[in-house]
N, C-alpha and C positions, 0 to 999 in steps of 0.2 A: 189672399195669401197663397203661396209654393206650398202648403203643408201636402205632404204625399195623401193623393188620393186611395192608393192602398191600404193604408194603414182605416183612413175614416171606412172602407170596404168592408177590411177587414172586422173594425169596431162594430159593425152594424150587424154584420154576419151572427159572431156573437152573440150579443145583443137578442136577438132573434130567435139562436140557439136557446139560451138562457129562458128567455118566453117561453119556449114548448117544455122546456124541464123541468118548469116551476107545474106549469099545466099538466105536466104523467106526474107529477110531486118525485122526480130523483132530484132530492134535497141536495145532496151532499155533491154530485155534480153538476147541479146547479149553483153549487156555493164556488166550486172549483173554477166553473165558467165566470163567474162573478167577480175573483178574482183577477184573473186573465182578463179582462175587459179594465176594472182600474186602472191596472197597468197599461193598458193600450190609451186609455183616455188621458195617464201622466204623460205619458208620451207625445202625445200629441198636443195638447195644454203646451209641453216645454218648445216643440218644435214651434207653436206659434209665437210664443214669447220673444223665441229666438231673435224669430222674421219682425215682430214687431220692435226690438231694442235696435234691429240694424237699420229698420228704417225710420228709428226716431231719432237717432242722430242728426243724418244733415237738416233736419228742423230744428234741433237742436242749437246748431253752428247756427244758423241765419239768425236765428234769435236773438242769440246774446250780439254778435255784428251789429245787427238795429240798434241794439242797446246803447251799448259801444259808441253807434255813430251820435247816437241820439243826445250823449253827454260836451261837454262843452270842450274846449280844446284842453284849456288849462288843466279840466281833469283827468281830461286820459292822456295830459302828458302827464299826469302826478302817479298813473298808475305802474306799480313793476314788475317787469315779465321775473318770471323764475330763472331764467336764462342768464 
């Protein structure tokens, strides 16, 4: 997947951050970084989804085509377009 490699960088950076502020115990900026990292991992969660719904289309399209073909004439002459 295109998902930007800055962002997963950035996630990781974080991430990491987070580790050593649990380890001195600064709770409350470690809850703050904790937060900021959700966000960063929504975001990128969505960015894939993205990439992944536009490329399940044309799998999509051949699909139902097969299908399509696969029916006998009489019936998909009996089928009607919305058009």
């Amino acid at each position: 997947m295109s998902t930007d490699i800055l962002m997963h960088g950035a996630a990781m950076q974080q991430l990491n951050d987070f580790y050593q502020m649990m380890l001195s115990q600064q709770i409350i900026k470690a809850t703050e970084v904790k937060k900021e990292i959700d966000e960063k991992i929504e975001q990128i969660k969505h960015a894939e989804q993205k990439e992944n719904q536009k490329a399940g289309y044309p799998i999509l399209d051949v699909q139902e085509g097969k299908e399509f073909w696969k029916m006998s004439k009489e019936k998909r002459s009996r089928i009607t377009t919305p058009f």
